[in-house]
Structures are given as C-alpha cells and as structure tokens.
C-alpha positions as CSV (number, residue, x, y, z in Angstrom):
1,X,4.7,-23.9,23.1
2,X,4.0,-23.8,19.5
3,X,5.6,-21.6,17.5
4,X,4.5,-19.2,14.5
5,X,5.9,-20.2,11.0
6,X,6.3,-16.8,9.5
7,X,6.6,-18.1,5.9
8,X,3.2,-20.0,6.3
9,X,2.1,-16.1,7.8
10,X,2.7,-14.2,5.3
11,X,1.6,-16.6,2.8
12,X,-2.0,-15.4,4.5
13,X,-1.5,-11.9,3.6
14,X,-2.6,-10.8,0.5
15,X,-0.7,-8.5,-2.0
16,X,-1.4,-5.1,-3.6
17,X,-2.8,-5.7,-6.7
18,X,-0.4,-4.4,-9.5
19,X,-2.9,-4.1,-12.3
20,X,-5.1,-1.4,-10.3
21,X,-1.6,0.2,-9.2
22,X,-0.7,1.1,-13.2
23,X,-4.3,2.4,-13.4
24,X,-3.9,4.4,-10.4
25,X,-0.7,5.4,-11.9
26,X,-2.5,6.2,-15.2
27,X,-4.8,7.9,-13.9
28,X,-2.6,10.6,-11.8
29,X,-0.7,10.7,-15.5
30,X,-3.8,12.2,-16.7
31,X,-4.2,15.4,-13.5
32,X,-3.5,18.2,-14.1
33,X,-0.4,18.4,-11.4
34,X,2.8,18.4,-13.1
35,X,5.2,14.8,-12.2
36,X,6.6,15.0,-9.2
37,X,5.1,18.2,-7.3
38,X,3.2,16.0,-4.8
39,X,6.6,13.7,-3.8
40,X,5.7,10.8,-2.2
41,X,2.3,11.6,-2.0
42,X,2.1,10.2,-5.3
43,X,3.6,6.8,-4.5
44,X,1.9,6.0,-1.5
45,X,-1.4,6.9,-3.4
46,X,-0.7,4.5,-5.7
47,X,0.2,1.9,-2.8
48,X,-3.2,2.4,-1.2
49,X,-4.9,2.0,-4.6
50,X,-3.0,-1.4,-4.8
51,X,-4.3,-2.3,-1.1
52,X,-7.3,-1.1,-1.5
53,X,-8.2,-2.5,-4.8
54,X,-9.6,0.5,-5.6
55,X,-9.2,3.3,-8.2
56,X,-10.0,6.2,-6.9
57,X,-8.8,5.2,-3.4
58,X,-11.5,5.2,-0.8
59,X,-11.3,7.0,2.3
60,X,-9.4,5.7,5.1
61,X,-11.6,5.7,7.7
62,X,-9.6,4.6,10.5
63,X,-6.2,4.5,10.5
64,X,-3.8,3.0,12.3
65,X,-0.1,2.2,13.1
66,X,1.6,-0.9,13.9
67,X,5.4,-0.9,15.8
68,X,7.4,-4.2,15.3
69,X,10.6,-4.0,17.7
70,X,13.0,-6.3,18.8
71,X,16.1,-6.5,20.8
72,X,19.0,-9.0,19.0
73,X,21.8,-8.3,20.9
C-alpha cells in the first residue's frame, strides 16, 4: 500500500494570493459601509478574493463543503 505524503500534498495546493487580498481589502476601505458592520462577511470576502484571484470576487457558482474526520483514540 502506498501511502500519501501530506507535505508533498499540500505543496500541490496553491495559496490565496495576498497582493489581490490588500486590494480586495482596499477596495471595501473605499464602500460606503462603515468598518466592521458586515462582521466576518468582510473577511471571508477578502479570503475568496485571495482564492479567486479576483477583485471583485466572481460568483460562486457551485459551492460546496468538504468534512475531514477522524477518530484518534
């Protein structure tokens, strides 16, 4: 059986960009929605900008969710 390297893994997944998350950043600095009143909402937009590479976000089209679980005891 072979077995998964996770370093080598996640070396295959590819980062946020942090340059288009401060201009996503920049440009939520520049609405008209006071800092803060969205919460998170302004965080995570600025995650999926990152992802995305994108500024303003695109839409996501198809979302989905991924569970990781494990049992260590």
């Amino acid at each position: 059986m072979s077995r998964l390297n996770l370093d080598d893994f996640s070396d295959l997944i590819e980062r946020p960009d942090s340059g288009v998350r401060r201009d996503a950043e920049e440009r939520r600095e520049r609405l008209v929605v006071p800092a803060g009143a969205l919460g998170r909402l302004d965080e995570l937009a600025e995650w999926l900008a990152a992802a995305q590479a994108a500024v303003p976000v695109r839409a996501v089209d198809r979302p989905r969710v991924v569970l990781f679980a494990g049992d260590h005891g």
